[in-house]
C-alpha atoms as an extended CHARMM CRD file, in Angstrom:
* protein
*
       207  EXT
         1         1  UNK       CA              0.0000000000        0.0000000000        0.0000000000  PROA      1               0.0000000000
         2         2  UNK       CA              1.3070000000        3.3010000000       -0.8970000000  PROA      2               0.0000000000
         3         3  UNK       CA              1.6380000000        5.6120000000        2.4110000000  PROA      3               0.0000000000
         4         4  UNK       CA              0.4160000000        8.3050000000        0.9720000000  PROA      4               0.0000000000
         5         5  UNK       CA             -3.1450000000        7.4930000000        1.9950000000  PROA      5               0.0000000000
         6         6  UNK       CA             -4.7480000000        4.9670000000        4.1360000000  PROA      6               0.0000000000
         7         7  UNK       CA             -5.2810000000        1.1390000000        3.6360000000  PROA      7               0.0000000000
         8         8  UNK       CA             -9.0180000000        0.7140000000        2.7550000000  PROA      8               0.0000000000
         9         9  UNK       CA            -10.0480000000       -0.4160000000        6.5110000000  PROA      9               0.0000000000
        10        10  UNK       CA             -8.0720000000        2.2090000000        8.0690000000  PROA      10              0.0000000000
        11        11  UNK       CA             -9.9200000000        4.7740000000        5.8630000000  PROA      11              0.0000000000
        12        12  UNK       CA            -13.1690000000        3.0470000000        7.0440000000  PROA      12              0.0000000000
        13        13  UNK       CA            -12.4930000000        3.1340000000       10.5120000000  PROA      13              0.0000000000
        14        14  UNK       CA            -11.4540000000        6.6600000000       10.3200000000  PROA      14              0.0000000000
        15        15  UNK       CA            -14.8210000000        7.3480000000        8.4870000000  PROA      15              0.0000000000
        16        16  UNK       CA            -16.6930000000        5.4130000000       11.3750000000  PROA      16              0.0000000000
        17        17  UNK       CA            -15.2090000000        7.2600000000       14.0750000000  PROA      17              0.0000000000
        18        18  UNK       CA            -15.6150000000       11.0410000000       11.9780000000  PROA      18              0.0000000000
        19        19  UNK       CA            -19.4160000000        9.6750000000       11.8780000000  PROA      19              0.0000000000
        20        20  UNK       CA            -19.5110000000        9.3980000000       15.8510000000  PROA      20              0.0000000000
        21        21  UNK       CA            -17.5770000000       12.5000000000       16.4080000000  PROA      21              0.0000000000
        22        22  UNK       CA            -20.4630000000       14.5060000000       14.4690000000  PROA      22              0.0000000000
        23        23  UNK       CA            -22.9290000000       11.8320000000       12.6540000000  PROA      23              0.0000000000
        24        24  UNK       CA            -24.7700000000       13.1190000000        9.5620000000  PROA      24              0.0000000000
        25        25  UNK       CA            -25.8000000000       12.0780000000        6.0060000000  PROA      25              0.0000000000
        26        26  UNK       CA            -22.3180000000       13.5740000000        4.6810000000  PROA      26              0.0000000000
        27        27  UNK       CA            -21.4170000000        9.8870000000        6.1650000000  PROA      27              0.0000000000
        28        28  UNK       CA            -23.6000000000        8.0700000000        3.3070000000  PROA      28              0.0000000000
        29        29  UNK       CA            -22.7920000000       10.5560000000        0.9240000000  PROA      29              0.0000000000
        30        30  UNK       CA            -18.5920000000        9.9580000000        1.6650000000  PROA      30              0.0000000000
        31        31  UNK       CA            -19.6970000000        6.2300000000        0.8600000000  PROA      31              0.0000000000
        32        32  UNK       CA            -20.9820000000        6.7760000000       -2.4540000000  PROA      32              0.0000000000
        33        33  UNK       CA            -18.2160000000        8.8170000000       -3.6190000000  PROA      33              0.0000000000
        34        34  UNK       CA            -16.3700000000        6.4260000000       -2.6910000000  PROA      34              0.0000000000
        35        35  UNK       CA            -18.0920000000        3.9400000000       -4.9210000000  PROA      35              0.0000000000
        36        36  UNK       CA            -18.3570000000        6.1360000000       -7.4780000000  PROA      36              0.0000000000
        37        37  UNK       CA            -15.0400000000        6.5530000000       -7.4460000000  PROA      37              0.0000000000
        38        38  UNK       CA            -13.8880000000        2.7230000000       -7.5610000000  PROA      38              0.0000000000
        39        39  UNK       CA            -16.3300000000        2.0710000000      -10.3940000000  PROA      39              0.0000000000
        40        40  UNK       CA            -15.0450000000        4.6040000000      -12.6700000000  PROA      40              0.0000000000
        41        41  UNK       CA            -11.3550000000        4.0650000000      -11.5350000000  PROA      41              0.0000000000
        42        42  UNK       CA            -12.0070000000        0.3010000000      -12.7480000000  PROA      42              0.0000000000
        43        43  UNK       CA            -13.1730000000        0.9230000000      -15.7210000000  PROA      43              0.0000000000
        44        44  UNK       CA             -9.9390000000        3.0850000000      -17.1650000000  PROA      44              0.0000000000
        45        45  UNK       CA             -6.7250000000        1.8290000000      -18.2000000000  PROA      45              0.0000000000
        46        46  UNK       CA             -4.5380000000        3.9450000000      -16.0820000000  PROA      46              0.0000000000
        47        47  UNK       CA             -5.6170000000        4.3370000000      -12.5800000000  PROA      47              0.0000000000
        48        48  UNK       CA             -5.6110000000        2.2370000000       -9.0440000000  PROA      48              0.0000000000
        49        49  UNK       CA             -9.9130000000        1.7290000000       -8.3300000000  PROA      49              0.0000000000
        50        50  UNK       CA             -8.8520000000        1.1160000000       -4.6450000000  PROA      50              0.0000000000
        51        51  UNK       CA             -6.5870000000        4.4740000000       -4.1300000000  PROA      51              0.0000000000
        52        52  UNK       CA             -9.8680000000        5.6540000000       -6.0730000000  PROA      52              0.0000000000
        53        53  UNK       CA            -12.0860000000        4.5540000000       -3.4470000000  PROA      53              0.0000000000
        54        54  UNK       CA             -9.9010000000        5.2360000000       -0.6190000000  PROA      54              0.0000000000
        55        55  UNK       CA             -9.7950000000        8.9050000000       -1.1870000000  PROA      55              0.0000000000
        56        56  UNK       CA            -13.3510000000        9.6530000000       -2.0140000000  PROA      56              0.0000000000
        57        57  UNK       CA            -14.4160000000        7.5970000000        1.0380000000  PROA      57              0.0000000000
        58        58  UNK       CA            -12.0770000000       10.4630000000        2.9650000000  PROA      58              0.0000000000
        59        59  UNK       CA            -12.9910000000       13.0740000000        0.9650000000  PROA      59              0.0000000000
        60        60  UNK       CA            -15.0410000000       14.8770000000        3.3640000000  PROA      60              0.0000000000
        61        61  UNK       CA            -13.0850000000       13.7780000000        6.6940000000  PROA      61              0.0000000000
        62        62  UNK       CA            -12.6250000000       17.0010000000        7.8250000000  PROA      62              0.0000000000
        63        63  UNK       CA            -16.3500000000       17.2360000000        8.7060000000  PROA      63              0.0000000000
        64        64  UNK       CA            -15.1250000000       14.9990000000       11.7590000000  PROA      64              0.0000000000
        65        65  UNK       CA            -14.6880000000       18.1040000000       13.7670000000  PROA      65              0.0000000000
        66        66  UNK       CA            -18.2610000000       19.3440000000       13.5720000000  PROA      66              0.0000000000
        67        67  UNK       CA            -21.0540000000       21.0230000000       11.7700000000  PROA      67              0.0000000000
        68        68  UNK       CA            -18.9050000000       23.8330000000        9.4480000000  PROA      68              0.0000000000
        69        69  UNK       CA            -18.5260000000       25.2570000000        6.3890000000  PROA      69              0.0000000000
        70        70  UNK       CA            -15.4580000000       25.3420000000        4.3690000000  PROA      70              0.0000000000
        71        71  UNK       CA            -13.6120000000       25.2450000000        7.7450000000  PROA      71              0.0000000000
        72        72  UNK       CA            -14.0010000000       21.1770000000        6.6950000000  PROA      72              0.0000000000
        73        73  UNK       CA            -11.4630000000       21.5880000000        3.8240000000  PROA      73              0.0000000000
        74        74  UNK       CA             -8.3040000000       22.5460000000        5.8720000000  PROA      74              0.0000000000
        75        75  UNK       CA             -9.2920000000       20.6180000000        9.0260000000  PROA      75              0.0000000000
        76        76  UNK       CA             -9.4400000000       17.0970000000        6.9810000000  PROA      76              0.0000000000
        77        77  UNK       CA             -5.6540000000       18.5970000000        5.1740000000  PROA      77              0.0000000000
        78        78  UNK       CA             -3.9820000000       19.2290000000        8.3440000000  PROA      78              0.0000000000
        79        79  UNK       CA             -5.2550000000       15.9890000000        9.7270000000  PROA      79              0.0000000000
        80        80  UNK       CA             -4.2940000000       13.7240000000        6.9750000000  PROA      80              0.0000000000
        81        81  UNK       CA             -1.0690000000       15.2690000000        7.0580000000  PROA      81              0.0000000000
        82        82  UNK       CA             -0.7540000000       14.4580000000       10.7150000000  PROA      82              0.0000000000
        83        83  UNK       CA             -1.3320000000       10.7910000000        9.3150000000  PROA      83              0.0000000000
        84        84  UNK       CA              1.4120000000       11.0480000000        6.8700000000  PROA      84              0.0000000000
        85        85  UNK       CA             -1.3820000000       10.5380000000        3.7320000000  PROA      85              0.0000000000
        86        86  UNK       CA             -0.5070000000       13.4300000000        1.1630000000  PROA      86              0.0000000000
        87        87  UNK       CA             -2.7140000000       12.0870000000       -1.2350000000  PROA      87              0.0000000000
        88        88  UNK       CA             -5.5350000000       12.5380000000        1.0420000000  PROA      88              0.0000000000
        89        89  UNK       CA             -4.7320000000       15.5290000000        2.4690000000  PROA      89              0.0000000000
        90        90  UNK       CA             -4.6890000000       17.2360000000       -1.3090000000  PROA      90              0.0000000000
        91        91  UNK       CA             -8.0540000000       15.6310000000       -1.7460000000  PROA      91              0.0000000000
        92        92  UNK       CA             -9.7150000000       16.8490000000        1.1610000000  PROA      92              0.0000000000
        93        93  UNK       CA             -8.5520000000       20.7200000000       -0.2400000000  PROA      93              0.0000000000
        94        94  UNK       CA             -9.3310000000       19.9410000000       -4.2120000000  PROA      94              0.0000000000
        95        95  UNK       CA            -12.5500000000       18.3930000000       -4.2630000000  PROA      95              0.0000000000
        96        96  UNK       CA            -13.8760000000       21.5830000000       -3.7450000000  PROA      96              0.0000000000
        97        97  UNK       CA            -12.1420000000       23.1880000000       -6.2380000000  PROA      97              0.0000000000
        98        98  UNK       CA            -13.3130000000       22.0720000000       -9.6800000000  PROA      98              0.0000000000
        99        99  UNK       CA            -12.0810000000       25.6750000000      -10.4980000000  PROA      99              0.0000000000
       100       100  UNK       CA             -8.4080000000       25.9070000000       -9.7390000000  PROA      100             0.0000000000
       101       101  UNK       CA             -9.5150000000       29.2100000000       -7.7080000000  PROA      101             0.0000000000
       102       102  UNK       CA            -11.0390000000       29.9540000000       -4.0090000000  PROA      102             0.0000000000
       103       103  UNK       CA            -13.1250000000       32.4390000000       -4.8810000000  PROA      103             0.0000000000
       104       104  UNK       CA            -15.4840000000       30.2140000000       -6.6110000000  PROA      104             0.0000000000
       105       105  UNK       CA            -16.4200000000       28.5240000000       -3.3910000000  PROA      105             0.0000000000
       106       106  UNK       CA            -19.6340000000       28.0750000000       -2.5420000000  PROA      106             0.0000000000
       107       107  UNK       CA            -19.4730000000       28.0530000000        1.1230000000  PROA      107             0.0000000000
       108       108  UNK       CA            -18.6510000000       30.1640000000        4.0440000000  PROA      108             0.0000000000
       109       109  UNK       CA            -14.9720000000       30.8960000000        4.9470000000  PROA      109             0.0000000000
       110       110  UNK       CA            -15.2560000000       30.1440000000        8.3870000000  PROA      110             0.0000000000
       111       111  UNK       CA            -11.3060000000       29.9830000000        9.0070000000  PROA      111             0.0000000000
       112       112  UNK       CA             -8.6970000000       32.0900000000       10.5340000000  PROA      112             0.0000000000
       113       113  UNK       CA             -7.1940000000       34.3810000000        7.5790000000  PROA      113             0.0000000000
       114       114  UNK       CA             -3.9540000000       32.5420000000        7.7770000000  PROA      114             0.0000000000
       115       115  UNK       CA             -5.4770000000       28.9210000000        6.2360000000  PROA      115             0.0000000000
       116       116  UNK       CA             -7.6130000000       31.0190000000        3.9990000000  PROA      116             0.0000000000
       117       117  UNK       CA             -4.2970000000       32.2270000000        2.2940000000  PROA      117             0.0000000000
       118       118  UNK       CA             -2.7700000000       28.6940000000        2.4350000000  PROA      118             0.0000000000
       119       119  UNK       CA             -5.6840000000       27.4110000000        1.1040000000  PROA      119             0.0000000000
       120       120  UNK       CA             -5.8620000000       29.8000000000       -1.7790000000  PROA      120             0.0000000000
       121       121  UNK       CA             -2.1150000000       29.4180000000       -2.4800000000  PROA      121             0.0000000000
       122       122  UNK       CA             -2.4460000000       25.5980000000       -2.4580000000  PROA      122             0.0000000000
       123       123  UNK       CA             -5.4680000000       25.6160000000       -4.9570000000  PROA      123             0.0000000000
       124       124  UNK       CA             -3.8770000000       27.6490000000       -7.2920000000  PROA      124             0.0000000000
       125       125  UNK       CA             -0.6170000000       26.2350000000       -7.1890000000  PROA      125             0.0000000000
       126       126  UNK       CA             -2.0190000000       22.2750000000       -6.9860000000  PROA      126             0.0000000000
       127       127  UNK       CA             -1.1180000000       20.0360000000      -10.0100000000  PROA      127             0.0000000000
       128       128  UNK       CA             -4.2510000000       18.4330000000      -10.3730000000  PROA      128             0.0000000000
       129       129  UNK       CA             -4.3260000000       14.7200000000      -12.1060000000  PROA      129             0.0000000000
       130       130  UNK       CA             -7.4110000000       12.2020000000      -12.7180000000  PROA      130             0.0000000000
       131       131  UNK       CA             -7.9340000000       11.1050000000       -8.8720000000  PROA      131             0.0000000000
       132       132  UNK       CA             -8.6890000000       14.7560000000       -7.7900000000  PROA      132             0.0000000000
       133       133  UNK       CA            -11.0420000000       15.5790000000      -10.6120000000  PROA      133             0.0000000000
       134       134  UNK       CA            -12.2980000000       11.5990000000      -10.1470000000  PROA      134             0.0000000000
       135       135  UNK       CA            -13.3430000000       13.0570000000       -6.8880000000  PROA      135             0.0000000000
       136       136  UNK       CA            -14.5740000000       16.0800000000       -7.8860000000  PROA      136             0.0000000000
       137       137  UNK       CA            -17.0790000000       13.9930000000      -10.1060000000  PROA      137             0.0000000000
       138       138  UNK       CA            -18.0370000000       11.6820000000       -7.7450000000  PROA      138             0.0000000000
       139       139  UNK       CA            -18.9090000000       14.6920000000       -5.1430000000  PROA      139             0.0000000000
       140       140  UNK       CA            -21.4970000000       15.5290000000       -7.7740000000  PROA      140             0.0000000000
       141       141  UNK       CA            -22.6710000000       12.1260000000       -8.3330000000  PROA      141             0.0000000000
       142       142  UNK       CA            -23.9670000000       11.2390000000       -5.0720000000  PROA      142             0.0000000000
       143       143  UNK       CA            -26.2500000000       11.9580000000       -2.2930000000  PROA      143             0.0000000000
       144       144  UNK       CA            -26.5110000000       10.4740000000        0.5090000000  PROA      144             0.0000000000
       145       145  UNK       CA            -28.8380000000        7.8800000000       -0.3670000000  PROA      145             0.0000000000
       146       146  UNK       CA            -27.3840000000        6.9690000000       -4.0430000000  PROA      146             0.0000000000
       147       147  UNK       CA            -26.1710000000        8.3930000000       -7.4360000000  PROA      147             0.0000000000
       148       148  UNK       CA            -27.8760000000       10.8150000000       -9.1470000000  PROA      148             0.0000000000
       149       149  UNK       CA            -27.6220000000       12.9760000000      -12.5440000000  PROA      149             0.0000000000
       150       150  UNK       CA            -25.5450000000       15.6640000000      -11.9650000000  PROA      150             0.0000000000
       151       151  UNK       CA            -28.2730000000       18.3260000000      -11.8350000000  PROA      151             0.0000000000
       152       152  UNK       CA            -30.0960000000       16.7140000000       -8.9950000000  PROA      152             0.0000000000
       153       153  UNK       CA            -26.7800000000       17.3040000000       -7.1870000000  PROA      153             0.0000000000
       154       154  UNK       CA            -26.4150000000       20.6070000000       -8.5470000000  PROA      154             0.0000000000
       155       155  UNK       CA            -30.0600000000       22.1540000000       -6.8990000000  PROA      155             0.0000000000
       156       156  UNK       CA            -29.3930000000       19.9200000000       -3.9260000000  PROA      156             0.0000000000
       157       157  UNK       CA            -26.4660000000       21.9440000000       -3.2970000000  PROA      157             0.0000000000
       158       158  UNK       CA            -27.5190000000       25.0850000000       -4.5590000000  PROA      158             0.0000000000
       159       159  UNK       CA            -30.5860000000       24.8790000000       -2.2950000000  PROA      159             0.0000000000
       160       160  UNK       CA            -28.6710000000       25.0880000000        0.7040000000  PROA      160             0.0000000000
       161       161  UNK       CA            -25.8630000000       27.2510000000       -0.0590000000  PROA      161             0.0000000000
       162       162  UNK       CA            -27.0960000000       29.5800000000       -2.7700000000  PROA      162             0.0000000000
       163       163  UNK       CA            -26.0000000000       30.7930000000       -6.0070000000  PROA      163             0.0000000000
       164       164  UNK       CA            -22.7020000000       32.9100000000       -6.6880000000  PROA      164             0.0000000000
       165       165  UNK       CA            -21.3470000000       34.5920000000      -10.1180000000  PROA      165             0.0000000000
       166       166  UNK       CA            -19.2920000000       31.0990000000      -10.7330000000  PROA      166             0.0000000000
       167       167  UNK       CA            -22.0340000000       28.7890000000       -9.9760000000  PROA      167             0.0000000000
       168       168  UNK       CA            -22.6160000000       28.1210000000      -13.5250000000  PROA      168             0.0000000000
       169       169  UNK       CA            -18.8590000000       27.9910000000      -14.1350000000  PROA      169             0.0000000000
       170       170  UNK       CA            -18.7870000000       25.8190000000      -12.0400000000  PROA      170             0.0000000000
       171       171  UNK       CA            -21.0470000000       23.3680000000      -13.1570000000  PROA      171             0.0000000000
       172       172  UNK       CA            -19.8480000000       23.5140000000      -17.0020000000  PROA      172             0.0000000000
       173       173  UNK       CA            -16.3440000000       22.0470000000      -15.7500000000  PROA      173             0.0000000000
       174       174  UNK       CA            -18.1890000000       19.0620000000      -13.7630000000  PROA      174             0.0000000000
       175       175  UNK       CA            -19.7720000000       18.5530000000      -16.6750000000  PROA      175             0.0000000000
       176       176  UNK       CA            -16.0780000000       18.4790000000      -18.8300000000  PROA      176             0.0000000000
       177       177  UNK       CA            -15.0210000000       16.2230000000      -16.0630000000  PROA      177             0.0000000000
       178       178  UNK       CA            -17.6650000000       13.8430000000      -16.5120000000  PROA      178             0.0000000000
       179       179  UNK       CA            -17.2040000000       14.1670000000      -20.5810000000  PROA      179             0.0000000000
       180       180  UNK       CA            -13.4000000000       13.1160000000      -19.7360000000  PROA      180             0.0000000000
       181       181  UNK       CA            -14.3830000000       10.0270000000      -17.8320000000  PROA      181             0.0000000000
       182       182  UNK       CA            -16.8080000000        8.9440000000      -20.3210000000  PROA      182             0.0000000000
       183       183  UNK       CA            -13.8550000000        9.1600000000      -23.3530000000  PROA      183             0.0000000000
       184       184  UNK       CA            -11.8400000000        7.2790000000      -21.1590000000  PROA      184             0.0000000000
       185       185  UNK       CA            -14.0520000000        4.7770000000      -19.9380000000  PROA      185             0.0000000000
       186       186  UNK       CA            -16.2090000000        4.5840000000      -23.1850000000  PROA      186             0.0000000000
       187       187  UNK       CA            -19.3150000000        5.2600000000      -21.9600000000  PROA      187             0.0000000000
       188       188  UNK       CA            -21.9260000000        7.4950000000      -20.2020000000  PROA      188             0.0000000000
       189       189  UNK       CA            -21.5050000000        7.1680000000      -16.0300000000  PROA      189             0.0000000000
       190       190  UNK       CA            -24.6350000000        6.7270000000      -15.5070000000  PROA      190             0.0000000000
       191       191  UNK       CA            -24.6710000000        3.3990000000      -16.9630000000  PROA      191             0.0000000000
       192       192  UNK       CA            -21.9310000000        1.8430000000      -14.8770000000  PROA      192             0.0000000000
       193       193  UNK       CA            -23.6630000000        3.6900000000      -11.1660000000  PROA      193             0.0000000000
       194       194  UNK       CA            -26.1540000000        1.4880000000      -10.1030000000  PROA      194             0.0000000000
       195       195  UNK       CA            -29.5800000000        3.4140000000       -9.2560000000  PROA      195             0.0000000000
       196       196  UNK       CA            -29.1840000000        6.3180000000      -10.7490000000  PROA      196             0.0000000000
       197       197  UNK       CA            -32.9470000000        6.5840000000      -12.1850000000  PROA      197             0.0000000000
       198       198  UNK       CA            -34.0210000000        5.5470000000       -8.6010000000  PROA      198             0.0000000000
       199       199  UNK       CA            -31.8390000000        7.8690000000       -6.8770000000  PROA      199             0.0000000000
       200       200  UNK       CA            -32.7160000000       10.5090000000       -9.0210000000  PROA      200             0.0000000000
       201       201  UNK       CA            -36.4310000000       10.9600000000       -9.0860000000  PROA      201             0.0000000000
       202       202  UNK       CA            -37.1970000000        9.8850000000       -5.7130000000  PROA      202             0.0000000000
       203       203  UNK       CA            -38.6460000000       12.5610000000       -3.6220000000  PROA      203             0.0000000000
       204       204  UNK       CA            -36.7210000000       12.2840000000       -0.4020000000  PROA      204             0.0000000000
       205       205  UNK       CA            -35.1610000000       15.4850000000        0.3990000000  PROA      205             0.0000000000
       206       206  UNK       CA            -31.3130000000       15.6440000000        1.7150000000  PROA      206             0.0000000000
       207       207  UNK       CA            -30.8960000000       18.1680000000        4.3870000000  PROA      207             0.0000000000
């Protein structure tokens, strides 16, 4: 296993104990990433379906420390790092960041100004490869409950955070993300994620 991020049932346990330490449906939702993640990852030529799965199931580990906004980015960075997982720790800043720029966030900066200006530096500076935009598409793939078409994602999470002037820009590059898997994996997504159709038009809400 490389070091740079967790064996699979390390990254589970970590993901059990984050879900005791402040439970939530951003628990379910790390799982399907992480699934997302692994199915896509298998289907390419070129990259590792279980480092796949491994870092979207930690994706969102930084929401271990509580209920907070974009706070969650640098606290699951500093402790992945603490860990000794780089890989991880990258993740948990770039998965936010389909646009290689933090003022396209969509949440609130609840942070000291000193990890707002690493953050920002670290964004723009990141070399980004297939695993962090793998994540970035399976962020917008599933809910807590299942996959979904991307624009069921896209008003779920609009809904509760509101609209900026990159929301749009934003969505356009998930959608080149997605067009990227699909060349490489030679077909649409949503015909290797189980449920989508399910997923997508049922009528539970996510909080």
């Amino acid at each position: 296993m490389n070091d740079k991020y967790p064996a699979r049932h390390i990254a589970e346990e970590e993901l059990m104990n984050a879900g005791r330490m402040n439970p939530g449906l951003w628990i379910g939702h790390s799982r399907y990433v992480a699934k997302a993640c692994q199915i896509i990852a298998g289907l390419t030529d070129t990259m590792d379906e279980e480092k796949a799965y491994i870092l979207g199931l930690m994706h969102d580990i930084g929401r271990r420390v509580g209920i907070v906004s974009e706070r969650h980015l640098i606290e699951g960075y500093k402790y992945c790092k603490s860990k000794g997982w780089e890989d991880t720790a990258k993740i948990c800043i770039t998965h936010s960041f389909m646009i290689q720029d933090t003022k396209t966030s969509i949440g609130k900066w609840d942070v000291p100004e000193e990890e707002y200006i690493f953050m920002r530096d670290f964004v723009a500076s990141a070399r980004y490869d297939d695993y962090d935009l793998l994540v970035q598409l399976g962020d917008n793939l599933a809910l807590a409950t299942g996959f979904c078409l991307l624009e069921k994602r896209f008003v779920d999470t609009t809904r509760r955070y509101g609209v900026n002037e990159y929301t749009v820009a934003r969505w356009n590059r998930v959608f080149e993300i997605k067009e990227h898997f699909e060349k490489l994996i030679g077909t649409s997504v949503y015909q290797v994620l189980p449920g989508v159709k399910e997923n997508t038009f049922d009528e539970k809400k996510e909080p």
